[in-house]
C-alpha positions as CSV (number, residue, x, y, z in Angstrom):
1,X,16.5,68.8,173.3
2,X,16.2,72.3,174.4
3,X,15.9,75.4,171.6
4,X,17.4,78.7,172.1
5,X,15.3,81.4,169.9
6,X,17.6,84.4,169.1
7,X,16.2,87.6,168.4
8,X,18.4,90.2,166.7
9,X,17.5,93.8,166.8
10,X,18.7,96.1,165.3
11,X,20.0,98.9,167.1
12,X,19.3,102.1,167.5
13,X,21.0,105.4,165.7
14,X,21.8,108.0,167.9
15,X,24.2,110.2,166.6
16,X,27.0,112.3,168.5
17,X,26.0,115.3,169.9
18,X,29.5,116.9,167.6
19,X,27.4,115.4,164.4
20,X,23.7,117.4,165.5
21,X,22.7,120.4,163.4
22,X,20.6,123.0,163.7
23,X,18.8,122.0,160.6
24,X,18.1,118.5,161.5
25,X,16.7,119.9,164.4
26,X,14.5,122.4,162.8
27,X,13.0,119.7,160.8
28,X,12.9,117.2,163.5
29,X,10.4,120.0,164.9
30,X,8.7,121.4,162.0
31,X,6.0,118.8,162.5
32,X,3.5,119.9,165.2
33,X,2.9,116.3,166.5
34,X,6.4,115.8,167.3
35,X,7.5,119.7,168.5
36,X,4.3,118.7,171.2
37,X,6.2,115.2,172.0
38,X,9.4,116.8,172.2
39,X,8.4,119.7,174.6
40,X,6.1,117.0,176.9
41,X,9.3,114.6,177.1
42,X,11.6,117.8,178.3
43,X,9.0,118.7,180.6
44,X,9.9,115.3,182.1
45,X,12.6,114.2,184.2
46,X,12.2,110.5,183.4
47,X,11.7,108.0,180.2
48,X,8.4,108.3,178.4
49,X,7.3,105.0,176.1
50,X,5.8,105.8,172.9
51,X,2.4,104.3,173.5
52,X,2.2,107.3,176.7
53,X,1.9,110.3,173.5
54,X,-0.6,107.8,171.4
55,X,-3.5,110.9,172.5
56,X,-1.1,114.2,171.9
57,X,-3.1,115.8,169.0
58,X,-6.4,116.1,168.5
59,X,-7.2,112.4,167.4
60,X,-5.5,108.9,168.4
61,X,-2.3,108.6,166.5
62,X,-1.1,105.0,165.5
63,X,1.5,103.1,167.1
64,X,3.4,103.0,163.2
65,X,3.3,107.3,162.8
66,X,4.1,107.6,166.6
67,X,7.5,105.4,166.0
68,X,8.1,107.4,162.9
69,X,7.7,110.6,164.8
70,X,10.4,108.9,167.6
71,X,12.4,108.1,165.3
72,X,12.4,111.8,163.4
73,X,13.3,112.7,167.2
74,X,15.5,110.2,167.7
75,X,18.1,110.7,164.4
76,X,17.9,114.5,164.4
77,X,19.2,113.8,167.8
78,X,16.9,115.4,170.2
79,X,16.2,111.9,172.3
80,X,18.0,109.0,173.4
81,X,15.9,105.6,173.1
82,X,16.4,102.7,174.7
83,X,14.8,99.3,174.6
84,X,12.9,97.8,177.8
85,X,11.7,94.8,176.3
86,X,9.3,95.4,174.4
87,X,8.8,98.9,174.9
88,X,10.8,101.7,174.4
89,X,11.7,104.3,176.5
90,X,12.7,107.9,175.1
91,X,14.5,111.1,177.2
92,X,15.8,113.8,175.8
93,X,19.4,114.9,175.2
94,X,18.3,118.5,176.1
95,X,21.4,118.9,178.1
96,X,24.2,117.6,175.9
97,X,22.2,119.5,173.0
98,X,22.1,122.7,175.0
99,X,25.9,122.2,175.2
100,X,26.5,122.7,171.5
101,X,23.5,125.2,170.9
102,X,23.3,127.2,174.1
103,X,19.3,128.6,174.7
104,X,18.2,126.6,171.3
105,X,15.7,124.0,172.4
106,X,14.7,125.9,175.4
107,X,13.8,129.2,172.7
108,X,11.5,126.0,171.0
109,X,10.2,124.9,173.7
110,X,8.6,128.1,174.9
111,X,7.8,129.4,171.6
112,X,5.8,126.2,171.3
113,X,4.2,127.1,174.9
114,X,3.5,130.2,173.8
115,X,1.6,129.2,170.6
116,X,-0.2,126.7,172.4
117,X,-1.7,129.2,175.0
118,X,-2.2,131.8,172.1
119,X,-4.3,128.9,170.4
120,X,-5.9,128.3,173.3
121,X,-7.1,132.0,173.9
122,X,-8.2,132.0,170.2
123,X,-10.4,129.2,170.4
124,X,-12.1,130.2,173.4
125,X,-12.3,133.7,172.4
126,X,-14.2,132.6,169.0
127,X,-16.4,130.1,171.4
128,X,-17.4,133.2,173.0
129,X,-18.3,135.2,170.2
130,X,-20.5,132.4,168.8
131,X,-22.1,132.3,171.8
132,X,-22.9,135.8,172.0
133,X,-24.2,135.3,168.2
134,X,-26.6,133.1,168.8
135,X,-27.7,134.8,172.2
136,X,-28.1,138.0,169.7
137,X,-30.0,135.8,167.3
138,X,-32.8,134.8,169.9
C-alpha cells in the first residue's frame, strides 16, 4: 500500500498595493538590517533567498531573525515572496509601490546609500587619525 504525505503550508500575506501605507513602510525600514535588505533586493533584478542576506550586518544573522526581518518586508508590503521548495525567494514590489507613492522608496533607498558611504568616510577618517596618534606617540 502506497502513502501519500501531505504538507500544508500556510500561505503567504501579501497585501494589495491599494491597502500599503506609508507608515507600514516607514517601520518596515526603521530597522537597519532590513532597510540594507531592502535596498540590496532593489538593487536586483531577480529573486534573492533569505539564506543569500545571512552576512548583511556586521555579524552572521540567524536564519529565525532573517525570516522575521522578510517577513516585516514582506506584510508592510515592500516584497513579494514566493516558495521554491524549500527556499524562498523574495523581489520587490518597488514598481507597483512607486505607483501609489511616486519617488518614496527610491528617496529611501538613496538616503540609505548615502548614510552608508557617510559611515564609511567616518570610519576611515577616525582609522586615520588613530593612526596618526600613534605615529605622534612614537
Amino acid at each position: 500500500m502506497k502513502r501519500t504525505i501531505v504538507v500544508f503550508v500556510r500561505p503567504l500575506f501579501h497585501p494589495s498595493v491599494q491597502d500599503v501605507t506609508v507608515e507600514a513602510i516607514l517601520h518596515a525600514l526603521s530597522d537597519p538590517v532590513r532597510v540594507a535588505i531592502y535596498a540590496d533586493i532593489v538593487g536586483q533584478d531577480c529573486s534573492h533567498n533569505c539564506v543569500a542576506f545571512s552576512n548583511i550586518s556586521e555579524k552572521p544573522i540567524p536564519k529565525s531573525t532573517l525570516s522575521q526581518h522578510f517577513k516585516i518586508l514582506r506584510e508592510a508590503g515592500l516584497i513579494r515572496g514566493e516558495r521554491h521548495g524549500v527556499e524562498m525567494h523574495n523581489t520587490s514590489r518597488c514598481e507597483e509601490i512607486d505607483k501609489r507613492f511616486p519617488g518614496l522608496i527610491g528617496s529611501i533607498v538613496t538616503a540609505h546609500r548615502i548614510q552608508l558611504a557617510d559611515e564609511a568616510w567616518l570610519a576611515k577618517a577616525t582609522k586615520r587619525k588613530s593612526v596618526q596618534r600613534i605615529a605622534r606617540s612614537r
